[in-house]
N, C-alpha and C positions, 0 to 999 in steps of 0.2 A: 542498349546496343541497337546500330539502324540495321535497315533490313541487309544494305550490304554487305555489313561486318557479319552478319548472321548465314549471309549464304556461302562468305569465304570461310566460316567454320563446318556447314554443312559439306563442303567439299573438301577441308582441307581435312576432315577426323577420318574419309576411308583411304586418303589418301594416307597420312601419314601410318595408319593401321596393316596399309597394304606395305609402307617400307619397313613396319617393323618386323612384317612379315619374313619378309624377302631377309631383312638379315638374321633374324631366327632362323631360318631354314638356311641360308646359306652358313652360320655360323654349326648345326647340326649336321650339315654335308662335309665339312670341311673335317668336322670330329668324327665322322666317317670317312672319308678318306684316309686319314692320319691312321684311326683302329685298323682298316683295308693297309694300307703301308705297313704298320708294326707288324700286323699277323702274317703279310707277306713274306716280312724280315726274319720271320721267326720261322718261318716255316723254310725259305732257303738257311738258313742258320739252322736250323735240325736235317735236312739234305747235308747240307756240308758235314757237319758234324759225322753224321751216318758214313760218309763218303770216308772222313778223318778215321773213322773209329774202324771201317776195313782196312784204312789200310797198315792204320798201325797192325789190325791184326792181321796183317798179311806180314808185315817187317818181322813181325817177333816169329811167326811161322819160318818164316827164311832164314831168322837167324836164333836158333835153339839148340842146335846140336853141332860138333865137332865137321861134319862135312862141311857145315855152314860155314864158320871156321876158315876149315881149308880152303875154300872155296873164295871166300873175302881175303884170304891173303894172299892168294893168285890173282886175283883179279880186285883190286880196293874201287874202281873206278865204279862199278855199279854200285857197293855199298853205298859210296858216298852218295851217289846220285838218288835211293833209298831216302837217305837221310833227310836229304834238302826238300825231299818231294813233301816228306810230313813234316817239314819245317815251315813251306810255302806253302801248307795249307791251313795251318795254324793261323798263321801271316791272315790269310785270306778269312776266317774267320773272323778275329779283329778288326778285320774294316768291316766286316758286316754286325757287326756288336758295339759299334764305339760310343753308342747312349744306353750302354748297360754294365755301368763297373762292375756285378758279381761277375757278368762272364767274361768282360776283360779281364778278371782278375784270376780266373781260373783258366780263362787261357794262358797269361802269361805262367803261370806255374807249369800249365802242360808244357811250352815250350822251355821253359826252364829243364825238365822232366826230361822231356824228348832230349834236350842237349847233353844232360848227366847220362842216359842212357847211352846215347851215341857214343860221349866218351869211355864211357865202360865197356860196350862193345870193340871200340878200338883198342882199348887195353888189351882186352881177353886175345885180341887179333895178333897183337903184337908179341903178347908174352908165346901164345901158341905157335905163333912164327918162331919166335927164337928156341922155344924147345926144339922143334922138328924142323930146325934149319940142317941139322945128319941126316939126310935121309936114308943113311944106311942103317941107321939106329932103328930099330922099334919102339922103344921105351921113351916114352913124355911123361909130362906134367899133366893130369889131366886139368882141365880149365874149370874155372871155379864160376858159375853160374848165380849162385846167389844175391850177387849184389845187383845184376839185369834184373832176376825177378822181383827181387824186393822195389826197382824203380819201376817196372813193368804195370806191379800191381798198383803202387801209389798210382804210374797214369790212368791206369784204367778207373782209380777211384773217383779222380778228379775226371776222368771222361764220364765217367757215370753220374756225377753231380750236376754235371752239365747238362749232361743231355734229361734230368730228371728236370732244371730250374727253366729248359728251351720249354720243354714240353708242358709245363705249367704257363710261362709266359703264352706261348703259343695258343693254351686253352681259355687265359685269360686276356688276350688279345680277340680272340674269337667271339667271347662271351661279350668285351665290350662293344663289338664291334656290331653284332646283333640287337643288343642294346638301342644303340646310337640308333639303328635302324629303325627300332621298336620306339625312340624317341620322336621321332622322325613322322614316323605314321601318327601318333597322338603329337604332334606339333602339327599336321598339317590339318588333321581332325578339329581340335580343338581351335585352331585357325578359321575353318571353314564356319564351326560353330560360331565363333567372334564374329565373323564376316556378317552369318544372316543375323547376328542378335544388331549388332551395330547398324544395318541396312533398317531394322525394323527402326530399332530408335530413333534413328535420322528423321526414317518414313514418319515417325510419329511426332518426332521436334515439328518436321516441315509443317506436318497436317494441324499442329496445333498453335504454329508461329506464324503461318502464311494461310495456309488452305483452310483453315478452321474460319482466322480472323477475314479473309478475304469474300468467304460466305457470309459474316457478318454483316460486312459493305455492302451486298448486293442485295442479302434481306432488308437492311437498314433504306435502300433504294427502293425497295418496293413499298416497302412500308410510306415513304417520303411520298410514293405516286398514290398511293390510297388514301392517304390524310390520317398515316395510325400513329400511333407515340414509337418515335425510336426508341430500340436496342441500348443499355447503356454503355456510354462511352468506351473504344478498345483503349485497355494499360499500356502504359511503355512509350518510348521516343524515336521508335521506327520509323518509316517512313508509312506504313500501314497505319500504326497509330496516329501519325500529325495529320495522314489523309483523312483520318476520319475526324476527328477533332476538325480538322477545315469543313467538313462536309456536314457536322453536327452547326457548326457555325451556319454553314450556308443553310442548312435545315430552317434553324433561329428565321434568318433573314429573310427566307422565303416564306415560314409562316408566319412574318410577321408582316411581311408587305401584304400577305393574302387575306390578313385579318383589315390590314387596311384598304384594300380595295373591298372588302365584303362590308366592310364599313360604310364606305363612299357609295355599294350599290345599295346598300339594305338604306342607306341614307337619304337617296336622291330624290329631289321631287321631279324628276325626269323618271316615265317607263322606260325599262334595262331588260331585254327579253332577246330570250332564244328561240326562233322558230325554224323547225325542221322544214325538210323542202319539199313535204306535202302542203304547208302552213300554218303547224299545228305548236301550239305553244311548248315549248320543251321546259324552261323556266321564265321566272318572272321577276320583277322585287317591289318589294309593298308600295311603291307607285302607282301599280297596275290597278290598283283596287282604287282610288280617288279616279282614274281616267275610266275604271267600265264598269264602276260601282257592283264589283259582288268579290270576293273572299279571292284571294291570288290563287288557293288550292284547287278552286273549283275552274280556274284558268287554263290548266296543265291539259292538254291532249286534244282540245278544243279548236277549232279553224279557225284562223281571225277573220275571215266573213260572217264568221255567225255576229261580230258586233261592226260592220263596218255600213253604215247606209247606204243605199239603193243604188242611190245616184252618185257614187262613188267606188263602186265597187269592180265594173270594167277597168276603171283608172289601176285603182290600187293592184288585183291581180295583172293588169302590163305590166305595173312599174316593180314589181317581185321579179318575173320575167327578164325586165331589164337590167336589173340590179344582177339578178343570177347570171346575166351573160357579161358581164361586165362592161358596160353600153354607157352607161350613167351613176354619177355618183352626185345627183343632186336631191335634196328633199323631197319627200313632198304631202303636200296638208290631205290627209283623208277627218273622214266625219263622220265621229261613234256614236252609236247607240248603244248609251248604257244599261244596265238592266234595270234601271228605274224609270227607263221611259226617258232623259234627256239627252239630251247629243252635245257632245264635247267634239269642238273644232282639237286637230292636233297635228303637229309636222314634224314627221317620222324622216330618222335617218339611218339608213342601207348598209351593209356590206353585206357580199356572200362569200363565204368558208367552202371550199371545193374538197381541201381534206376532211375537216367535222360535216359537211353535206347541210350547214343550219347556216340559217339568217340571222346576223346579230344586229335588234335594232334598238334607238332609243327615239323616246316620242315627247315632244314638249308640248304640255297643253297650252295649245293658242287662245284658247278659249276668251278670255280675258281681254289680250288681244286686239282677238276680232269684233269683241262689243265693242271697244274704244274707236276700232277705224269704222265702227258703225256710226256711232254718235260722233265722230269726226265726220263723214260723211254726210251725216243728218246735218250737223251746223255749218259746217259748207254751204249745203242747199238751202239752208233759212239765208245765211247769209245773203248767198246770189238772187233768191226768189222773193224771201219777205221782206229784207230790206231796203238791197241794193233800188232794186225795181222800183219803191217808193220813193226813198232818198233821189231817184232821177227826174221822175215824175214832179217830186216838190221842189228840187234845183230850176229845172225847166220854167213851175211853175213861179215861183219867185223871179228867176230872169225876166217874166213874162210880166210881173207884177212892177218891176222897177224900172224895166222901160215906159212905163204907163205913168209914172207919177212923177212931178215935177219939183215936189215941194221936197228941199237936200234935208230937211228934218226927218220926214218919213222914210227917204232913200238911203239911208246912214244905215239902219236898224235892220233893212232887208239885206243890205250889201253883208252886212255880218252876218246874218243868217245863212246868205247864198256860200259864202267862204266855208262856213262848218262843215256846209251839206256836202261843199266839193272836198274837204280835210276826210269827210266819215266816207266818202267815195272812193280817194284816195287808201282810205287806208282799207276798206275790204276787200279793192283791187289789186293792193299788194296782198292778203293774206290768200287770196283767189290762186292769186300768178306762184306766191311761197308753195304752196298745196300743191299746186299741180309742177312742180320744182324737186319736191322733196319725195314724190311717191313715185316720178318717173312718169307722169302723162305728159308730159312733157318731152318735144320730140326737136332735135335742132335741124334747123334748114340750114346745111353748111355750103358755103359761096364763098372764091374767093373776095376775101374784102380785105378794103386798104385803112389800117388802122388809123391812119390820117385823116382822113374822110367823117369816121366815126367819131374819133376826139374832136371835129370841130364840128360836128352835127349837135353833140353834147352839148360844148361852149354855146349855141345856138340857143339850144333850149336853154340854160342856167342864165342868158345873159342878162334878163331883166332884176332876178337878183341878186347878183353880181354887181347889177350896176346900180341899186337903189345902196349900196353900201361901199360904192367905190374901190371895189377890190378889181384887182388889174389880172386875167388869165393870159399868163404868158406859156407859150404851147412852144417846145424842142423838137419838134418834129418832122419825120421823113416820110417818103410814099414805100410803107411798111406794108405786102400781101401775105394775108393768112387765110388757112382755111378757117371758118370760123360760121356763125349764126349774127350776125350784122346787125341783126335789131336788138337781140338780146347784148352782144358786147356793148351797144350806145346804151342800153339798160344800166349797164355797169356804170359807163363812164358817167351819166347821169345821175344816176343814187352817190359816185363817191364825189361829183364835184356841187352837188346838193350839199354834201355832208360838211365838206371842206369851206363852202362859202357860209354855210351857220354857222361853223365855229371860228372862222377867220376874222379877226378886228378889222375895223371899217379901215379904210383906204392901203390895205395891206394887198398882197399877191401872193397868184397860188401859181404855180409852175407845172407844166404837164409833160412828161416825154417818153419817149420806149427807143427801147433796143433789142436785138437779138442775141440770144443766148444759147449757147450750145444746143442751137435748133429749137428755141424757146424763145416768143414774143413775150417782152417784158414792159409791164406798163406802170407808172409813177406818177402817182399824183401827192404834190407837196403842199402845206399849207404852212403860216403860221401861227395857226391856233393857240389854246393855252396847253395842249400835247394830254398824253392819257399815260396816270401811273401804269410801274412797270408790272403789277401783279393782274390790270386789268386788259391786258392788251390780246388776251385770247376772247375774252369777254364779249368785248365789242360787235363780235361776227355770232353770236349768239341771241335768240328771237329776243325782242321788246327789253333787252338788254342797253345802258345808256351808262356812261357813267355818272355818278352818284352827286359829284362836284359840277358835273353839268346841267344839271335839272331844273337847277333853279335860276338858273340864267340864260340858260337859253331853251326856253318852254316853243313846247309843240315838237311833232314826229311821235312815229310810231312805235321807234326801233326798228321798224322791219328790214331796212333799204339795204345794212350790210348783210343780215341776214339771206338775202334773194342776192345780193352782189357773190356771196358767197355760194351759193347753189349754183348759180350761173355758170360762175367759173368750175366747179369741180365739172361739172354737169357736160363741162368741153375738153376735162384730166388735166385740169391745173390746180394753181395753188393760189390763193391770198394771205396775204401777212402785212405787218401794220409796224413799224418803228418812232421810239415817238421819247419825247422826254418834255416833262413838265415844264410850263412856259418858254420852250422851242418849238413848236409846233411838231408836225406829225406827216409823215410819210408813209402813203397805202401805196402796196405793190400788187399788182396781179401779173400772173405767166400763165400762158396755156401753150401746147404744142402748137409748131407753124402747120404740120398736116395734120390728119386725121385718117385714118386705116377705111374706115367705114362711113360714108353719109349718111346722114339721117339718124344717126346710132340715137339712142337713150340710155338714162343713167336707170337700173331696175332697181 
């Protein structure tokens, strides 16, 4: 049963207990009244009677002797009217008796009674008129009495049955009537007793159908906020019980995402740590012990100053500072001292909690990292310093050796030398200009420039060869202003019509043009090359990257060119892409925006 049905019983058991009330008592009042009406009836009904039974005996007093007599045959008008009085009161009786046949039935004898008497006293009336119709006679009949008395006394018997069966009635009408009364009070007793036994039960249904189970729900919720084992599931299909069955469910689900994320933290090779916002470590997860080499428990309650180095330490307390006021939400690298004496590079990332008052951070050791852009950095500078520097000195020097010698036997073998020396110049000046592209030292000097200008400064540079292989550069082009970096776009256009004239068959043509695009300078350059499968066309814009099919045909490069073509362009928030299908040759697109928000910006 749901909780509804349950509460429309809760209400509807004093309700209906209170109707059955009401008609026990009204059906107990009603049988009082009735016993108050009988006993009423009974008691005018012995009035009357008493009233009846004077006045017969007053009639029979009036009429017992010879005066009487005389007196009723002078005068018959009042007898009669005698007569009729204890006829119509008899009368009157009977309606007050008519749901009691013994005493209708004894009345109708009395007035039978009364009638037989009347007519015997008129007898007596008559005969003693006609005796003493002489009045000059003295001598009569005297009148013969006995047959009055013998009907006299029958009335009287039957008025004495009657008024013996009234006066019974009457006691027993009494008696029920107190009764009823006496019902009445242990009806209304034993009613009130129902009332609080039923209130209890109810009280007790509720408390153990609602208020019992509803305590349960709210222990079972505290229990859920301190991580203890619920309460077993509530019985039944209430609305109580499916709530908790949902809430036992959502318990499930919650501890089991909780086991998954203490999974993911006790997991991580990222430090997961709470610090209070004095900066004291509140928790940790076994991270923290590879980034500050000592035991996570000995972590707990601890300043993170006590492992932050020297020369980082004004940094890191601002940047807490900052984070707490919500100013910044960017990283940033602090550098630990562990307790073994080494120092772990690592970059830490912020929020602050204004309700829990803690800093939640997580720290990724850079460590690693920072050796590799060390030794990136180191071979940069072999590059630019131990090499480069010779390699020009000996280009120089060879230039210098084969203007001097005449004999084309000897000048063959340096000519090739001098080529390498400018190939290996070439190419550590692209991985110089990639470097400093890719790390953001790299700074654009943005001028309006007219992309027309640039595509034919390109053609300028490529033209010699271009034209040792007779390929024709036909250029689409408009006087197109962007804001842009002018030396590095002819960068572009140079590495991809370099790129385009290696792979393009001798006397073929390459097409060049731009347009504008929903505020986007778009630039094409087409070839008809032998074209690049379709799985390697991302490929292509990635370092010392060549396709596989072309290596061995067309030798020399670096790979670098789309790679720096590629930086170039993002480097000014654009895009390059490359469409191309096997022997159709090949179309490179580059777009950058026409303005630019900021001059001088860098990519960080």
């Amino acid at each position: 049963m749901d909780l509804s049905k349950k509460l429309v019983v809760i209400l509807a058991v004093p309700l209906l207990a209170q109707v059955g009330t009401m008609f026990g008592f009204a059906y107990l009042a009603r049988a009082a009244e009735e016993a108050a009406d009988r006993a009423n009836t009974e008691r005018q009904l012995a009035v009357a009677l008493r009233n009846l039974d004077e006045s017969m005996l007053e009639n029979m007093v009036s009429h017992h002797s010879e005066l009487d007599l005389k007196r009723d045959a002078g005068e018959p008008r009042g007898m009669q009217d005698s007569w009729i009085k204890l006829v119509s009161g008899v009368r009157s009786l009977e309606d007050l008796s008519r749901q009691d046949p013994f005493v209708l039935n004894n009345l109708s004898l009395i007035r039978q009674s009364l009638i037989r008497g009347r007519n015997d006293y008129y007898e007596l009336v008559r005969k003693w008129a006609e005796t003493h119709r002489d009045k000059s006679s003295s001598v009569g009949i005297r009148p013969d009495w006995r047959v009055l008395r013998a009907e006299s006394q029958r009335l009287a018997d039957l008025m004495h049955d009657l008024d013996v069966h009234t006066s019974q009635d009457l006691d027993r009408n009494v008696t029920e009537q107190n009764k009823t009364y006496a019902d009445i009070r242990s009806f209304l007793m034993l009613s009130g007793f129902a009332s609080v036994f039923l209130t209890l039960a109810l009280a007790l249904f509720l408390i153990r159908t609602v208020v019992f189970r509803l305590n349960i729900l709210r222990d079972n919720a505290t229990r859920l906020a301190t991580d203890q084992q619920l309460r077993r599931r509530i019985y039944g299909n209430d609305e109580i019980a499916l709530f908790d069955k949902t809430f036992h469910s959502m318990a499930a689900s919650l501890r089991e995402a909780l086991m998954r994320e203490r999974a993911v933290v006790e997991n991580a090779q990222d430090l997961i740590a709470a610090i209070d916002e004095e900066l004291r470590f509140g928790s940790v997860n076994p991270a923290a012990e590879s980034l500050f080499g000592c035991l996570r428990s000995s972590l707990l309650g601890r300043h993170i100053t006590d492992f932050v180095s020297q020369s980082d330490l004004a940094k890191t307390l601002s940047y807490f500072d900052t984070v707490r006021g919500a100013t910044s939400d960017k990283p940033l690298e602090i550098c630990i001292d562990r307790s073994d004496g080494l120092k772990m590079d690592s970059l830490w990332s912020t929020v602050w909690s204004a309700e829990n008052k803690s800093f939640y951070c997580v720290a990724h050791n850079i460590s690693a990292r920072r050796q590799s852009e060390r030794l990136r950095e180191e071979s940069i500078a072999m590059l630019n310093h131990d090499l480069r520097s010779p390699l020009t000195s000996l280009s120089l020097m060879l230039s210098f050796i084969n203007s001097k010698i005449s004999d084309e036997s000897l000048s063959e073998p340096i000519k090739r030398a001098e080529a390498s020396c400018e190939r290996l110049l070439n190419m550590i000046g692209n991985l110089l200009d990639l470097d400093r592209l890719t790390t953001g030292h790299s700074r654009l000097a943005l001028a309006k420039c007219d992309i027309a200008q640039i595509v034919l400064a390109a053609c300028d540079v490529t033209e010699p060869a271009s034209q040792r292989k007779g390929i024709i550069v036909e250029c689409d082009l408009d006087s197109i202003f962007v804001d842009a970096d002018g030396a590095l776009l002819e960068r572009v256009m140079v590495n991809l019509l370099s790129n385009a004239i290696k792979f393009a068959p001798e006397n073929s043509s390459i097409t060049l043009s731009a347009r504008t695009l929903n505020n986007q300078l778009e630039v094409r350059v087409k070839d008809q090359g032998p074209g690049i499968p379709p799985d390697k066309l991302e490929a292509v814009f990635e370092r010392y990257r060549q396709v596989e099919e072309h290596r061995s045909i067309f030798a020399g490069g670096s790979g670098l060119g789309l790679a720096i073509c590629k930086a170039i362009v993002e480097l000014h928030g654009g895009k390059i892409r490359v469409e191309s299908q096997v022997n159709q040759g090949s179309s490179f697109f580059f777009s950058i925006p026409m303005t630019r928000a900021a001059a001088g910006s860098s990519i960080a």
